[in-house]
C-alpha positions in Angstrom: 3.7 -21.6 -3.4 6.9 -19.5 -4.4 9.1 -21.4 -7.1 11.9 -18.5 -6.7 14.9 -19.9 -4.2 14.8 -19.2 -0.6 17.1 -16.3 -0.4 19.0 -15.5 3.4 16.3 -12.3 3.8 13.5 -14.0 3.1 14.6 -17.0 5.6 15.4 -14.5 8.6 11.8 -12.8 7.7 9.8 -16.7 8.4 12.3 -16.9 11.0 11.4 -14.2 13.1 7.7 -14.3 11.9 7.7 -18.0 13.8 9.2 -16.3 16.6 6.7 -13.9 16.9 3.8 -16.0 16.7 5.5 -18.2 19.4 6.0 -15.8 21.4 2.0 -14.9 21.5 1.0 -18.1 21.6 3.0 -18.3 24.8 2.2 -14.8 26.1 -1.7 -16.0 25.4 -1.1 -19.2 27.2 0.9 -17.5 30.6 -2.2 -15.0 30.9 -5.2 -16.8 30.6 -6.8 -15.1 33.3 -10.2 -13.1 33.1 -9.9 -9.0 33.0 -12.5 -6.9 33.1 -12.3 -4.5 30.4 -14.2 -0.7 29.9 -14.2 1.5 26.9 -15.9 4.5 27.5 -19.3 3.0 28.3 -18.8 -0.5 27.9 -17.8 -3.1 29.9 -17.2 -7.0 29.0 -14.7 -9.6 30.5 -11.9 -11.1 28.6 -9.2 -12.8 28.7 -6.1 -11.0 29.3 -4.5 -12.5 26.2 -7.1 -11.2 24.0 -7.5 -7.6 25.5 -3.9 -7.4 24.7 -3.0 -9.1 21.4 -6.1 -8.0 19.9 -5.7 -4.5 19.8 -1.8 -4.8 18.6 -2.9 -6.9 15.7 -5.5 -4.4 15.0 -2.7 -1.6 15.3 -0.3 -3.8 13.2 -2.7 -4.4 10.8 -3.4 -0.3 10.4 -0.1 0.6 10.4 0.9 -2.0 7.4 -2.1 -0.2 5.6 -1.5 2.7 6.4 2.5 2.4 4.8 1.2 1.2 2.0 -0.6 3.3 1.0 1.7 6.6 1.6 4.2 4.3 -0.2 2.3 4.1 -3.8 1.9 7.8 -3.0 5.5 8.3 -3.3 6.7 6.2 -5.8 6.1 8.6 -8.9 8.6 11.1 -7.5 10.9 8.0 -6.2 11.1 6.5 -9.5 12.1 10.7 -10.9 14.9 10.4 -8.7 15.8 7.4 -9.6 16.2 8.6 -13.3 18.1 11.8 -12.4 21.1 12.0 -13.4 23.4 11.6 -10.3 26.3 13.8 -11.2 26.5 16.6 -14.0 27.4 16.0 -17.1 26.1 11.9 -16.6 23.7 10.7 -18.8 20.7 9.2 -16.9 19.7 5.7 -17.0 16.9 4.4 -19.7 
């Protein structure tokens, strides 16, 4: 648990995480039928829900990795910028 105070961005972030997962908890509940799904040569049944919010967690989940990891990438030439002096003749930060 976080001891720092709840600050306005960090509320709208749990706010519209709660949304989200309402949201597929309903979506899940409203198609509870059974699909037949293919991929390339197999076949299974499934719920709608999970043929669906499966693979966007799985894509979710891919794409958060993959940011990440192009981020820590950057961040040496970020934090060089950061230390440039912004106009000549300015003395850059320390």
């Amino acid at each position: 648990m976080s001891r720092t105070p709840m600050t306005s961005r960090r509320a709208l972030r749990a706010a519209f995480i709660a949304v989200a997962l309402l949201s597929a908890v309903a979506f899940a509940a409203a198609n509870f039928v059974l699909v037949d799904v293919r991929l390339l040569t197999v076949g299974f049944t499934t719920r709608l829900a999970w043929a669906v919010l499966a693979p966007v967690a799985v894509a979710f989940g891919a794409g958060v990795l993959w940011a990440r990891s192009h981020d820590g990438a950057r961040s040496p030439r970020r934090s060089a910028d950061r230390n440039a002096p912004s106009a000549p003749g300015e003395e850059a930060p320390r």
